[in-house]
C-alpha positions as CSV (number, residue, x, y, z in Angstrom):
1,X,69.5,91.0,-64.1
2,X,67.2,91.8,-67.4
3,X,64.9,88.8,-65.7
4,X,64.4,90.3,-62.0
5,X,60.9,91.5,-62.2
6,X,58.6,93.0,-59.0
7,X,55.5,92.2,-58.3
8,X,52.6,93.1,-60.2
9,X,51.4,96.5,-58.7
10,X,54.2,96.5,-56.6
11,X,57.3,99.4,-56.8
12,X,60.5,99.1,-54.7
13,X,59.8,102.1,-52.7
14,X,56.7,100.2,-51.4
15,X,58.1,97.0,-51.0
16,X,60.3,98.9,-49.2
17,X,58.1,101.0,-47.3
18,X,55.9,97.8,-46.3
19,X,59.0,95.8,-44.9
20,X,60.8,98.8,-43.3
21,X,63.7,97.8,-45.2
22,X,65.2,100.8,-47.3
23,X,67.8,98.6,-49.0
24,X,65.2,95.8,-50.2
25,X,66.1,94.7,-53.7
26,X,64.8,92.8,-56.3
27,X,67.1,89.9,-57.7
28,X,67.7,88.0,-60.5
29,X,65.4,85.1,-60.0
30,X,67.7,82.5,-61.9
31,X,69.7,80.9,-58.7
32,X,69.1,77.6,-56.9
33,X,65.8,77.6,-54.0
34,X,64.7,75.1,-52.0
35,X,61.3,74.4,-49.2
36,X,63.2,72.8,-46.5
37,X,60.3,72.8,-44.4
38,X,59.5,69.6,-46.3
39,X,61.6,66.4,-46.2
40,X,62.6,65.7,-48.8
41,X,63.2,69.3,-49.8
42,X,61.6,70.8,-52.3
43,X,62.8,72.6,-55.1
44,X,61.4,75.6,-55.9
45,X,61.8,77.5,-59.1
46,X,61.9,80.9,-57.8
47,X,59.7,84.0,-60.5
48,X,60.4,86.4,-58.3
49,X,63.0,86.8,-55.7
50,X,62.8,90.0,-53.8
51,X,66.4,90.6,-51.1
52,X,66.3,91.7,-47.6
53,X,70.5,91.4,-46.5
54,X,70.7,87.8,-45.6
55,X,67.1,87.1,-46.2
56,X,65.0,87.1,-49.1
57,X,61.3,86.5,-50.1
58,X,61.0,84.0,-53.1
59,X,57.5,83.5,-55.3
60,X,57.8,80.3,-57.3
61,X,56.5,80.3,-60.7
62,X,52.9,78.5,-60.7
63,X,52.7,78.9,-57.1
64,X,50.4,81.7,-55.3
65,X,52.7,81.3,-52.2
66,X,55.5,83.7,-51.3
67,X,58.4,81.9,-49.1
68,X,60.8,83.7,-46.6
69,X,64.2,82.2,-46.4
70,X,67.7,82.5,-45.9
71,X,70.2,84.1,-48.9
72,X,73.3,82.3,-48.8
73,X,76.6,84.1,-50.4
74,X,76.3,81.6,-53.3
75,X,73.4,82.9,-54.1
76,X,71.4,80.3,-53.2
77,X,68.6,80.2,-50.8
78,X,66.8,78.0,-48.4
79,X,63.1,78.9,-47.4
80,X,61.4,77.5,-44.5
81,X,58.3,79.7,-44.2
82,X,55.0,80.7,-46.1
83,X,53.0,83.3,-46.7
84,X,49.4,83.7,-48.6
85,X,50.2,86.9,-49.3
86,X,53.1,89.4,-50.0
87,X,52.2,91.9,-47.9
88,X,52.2,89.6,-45.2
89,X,55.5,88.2,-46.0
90,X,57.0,91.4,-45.7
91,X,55.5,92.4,-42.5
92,X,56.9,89.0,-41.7
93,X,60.8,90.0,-42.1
């Protein structure tokens, strides 16, 4: 996980904190995501990928957008909402 990164002026005990989730964690953002709020779906090559239990939050690289979704056992995930913000996206969980 050398590449899992938070967000810039973000720690874990606030992402945390925000989302009322003590056992957030940041992942390795190397795994397959997709929008499939769009059809076709989209691809999205996940930067960031922050994990909730079965959920996760996923920033896309050149994308200002943070996207909820679903974190599949494979590691994969499937987003279907978007936020502007993160703050909102964690309030959103």
């Amino acid at each position: 996980m050398a590449d899992a990164q938070l967000p810039s002026g973000w720690t874990l005990q606030r992402i945390r904190d925000v989302s009322g989730d003590q056992g957030a964690i940041v992942l390795d953002p190397n795994r397959a995501a997709k929008w499939v709020a769009s059809d076709p779906h989209e691809v999205l090559h996940p930067e960031i990928v922050l994990g909730f239990h079965d959920l996760c939050i996923v920033k896309p690289v050149d994308d200002d957008d943070w996207y909820m979704g679903s974190l599949y056992d494979d590691g994969s995930i499937d987003c279907w909402t978007a936020y502007d913000d993160l703050y909102e996206a964690l309030r959103g969980l």
